[in-house]
C-alpha positions in Angstrom: -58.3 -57.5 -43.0 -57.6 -60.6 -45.4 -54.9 -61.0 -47.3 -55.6 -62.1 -51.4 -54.1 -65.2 -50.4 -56.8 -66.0 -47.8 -59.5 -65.0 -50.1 -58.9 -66.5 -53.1 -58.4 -70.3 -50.7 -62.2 -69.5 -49.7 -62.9 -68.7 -53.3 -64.9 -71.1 -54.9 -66.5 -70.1 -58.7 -69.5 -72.1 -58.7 -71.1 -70.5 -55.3 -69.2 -67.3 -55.9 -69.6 -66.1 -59.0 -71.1 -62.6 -58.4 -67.8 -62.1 -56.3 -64.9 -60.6 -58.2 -64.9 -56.7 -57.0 -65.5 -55.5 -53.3 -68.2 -53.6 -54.0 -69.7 -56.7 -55.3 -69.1 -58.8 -52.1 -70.9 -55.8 -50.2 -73.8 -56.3 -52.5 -73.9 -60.2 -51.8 -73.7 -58.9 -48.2 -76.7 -56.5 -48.6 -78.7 -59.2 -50.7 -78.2 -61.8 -47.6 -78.6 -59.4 -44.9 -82.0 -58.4 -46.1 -83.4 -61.9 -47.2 -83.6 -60.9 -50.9 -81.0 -62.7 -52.4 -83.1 -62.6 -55.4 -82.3 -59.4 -56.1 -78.2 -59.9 -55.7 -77.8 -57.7 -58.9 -79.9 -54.5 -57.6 -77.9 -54.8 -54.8 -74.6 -55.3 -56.3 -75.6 -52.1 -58.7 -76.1 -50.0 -55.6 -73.3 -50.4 -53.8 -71.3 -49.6 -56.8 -73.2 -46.0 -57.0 -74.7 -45.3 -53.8 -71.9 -44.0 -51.5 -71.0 -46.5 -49.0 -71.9 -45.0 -45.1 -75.9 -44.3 -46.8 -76.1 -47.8 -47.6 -74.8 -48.3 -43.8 -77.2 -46.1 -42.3 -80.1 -47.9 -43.9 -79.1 -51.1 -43.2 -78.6 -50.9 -39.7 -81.9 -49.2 -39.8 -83.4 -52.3 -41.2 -81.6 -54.3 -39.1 -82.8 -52.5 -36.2 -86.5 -52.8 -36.9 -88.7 -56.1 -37.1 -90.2 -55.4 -40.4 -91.3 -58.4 -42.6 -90.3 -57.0 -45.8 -86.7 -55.8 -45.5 -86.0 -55.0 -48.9 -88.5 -52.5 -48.9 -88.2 -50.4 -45.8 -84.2 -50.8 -47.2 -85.5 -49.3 -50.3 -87.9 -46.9 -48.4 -85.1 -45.7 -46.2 -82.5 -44.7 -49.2 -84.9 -42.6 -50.9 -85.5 -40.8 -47.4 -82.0 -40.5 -47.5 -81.4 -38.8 -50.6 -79.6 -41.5 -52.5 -82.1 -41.4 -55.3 
């Protein structure tokens, strides 16, 4: 794990400004992960309600398969989750 020390030397405000919470970071993650960084602020909302090992599950789902629209089978697979 990081210290604060080591993150805030990487920090820069102009590329980073979504970046201030962890939860936020995991939704930048997300939103990069599934080539829909469009969409940074969806993501950043659902980390920040959806509980943590669902949004886990579907990504590595996603991951796993060679779909061309990520964001959508990401979305597809939540609601066959239950997270909605």
């Amino acid at each position: 794990m990081q210290s604060v020390k080591d993150i805030l030397k990487k920090f820069d405000p102009l590329k980073d400004r979504y970046v201030s919470r962890e939860f936020q970071a995991f939704g930048v993650h997300l939103a990069q992960k599934l080539q829909d960084e469009r969409r940074k602020s969806l993501y950043i909302k659902l980390a920040k309600t959806v509980p943590r090992p669902i949004l886990e599950v579907a990504l590595r789902y996603v991951i796993d398969s060679n779909a061309r629209n990520k964001a959508a089978l990401f979305m597809w697979k939540l609601k066959q989750l239950g997270a909605f």
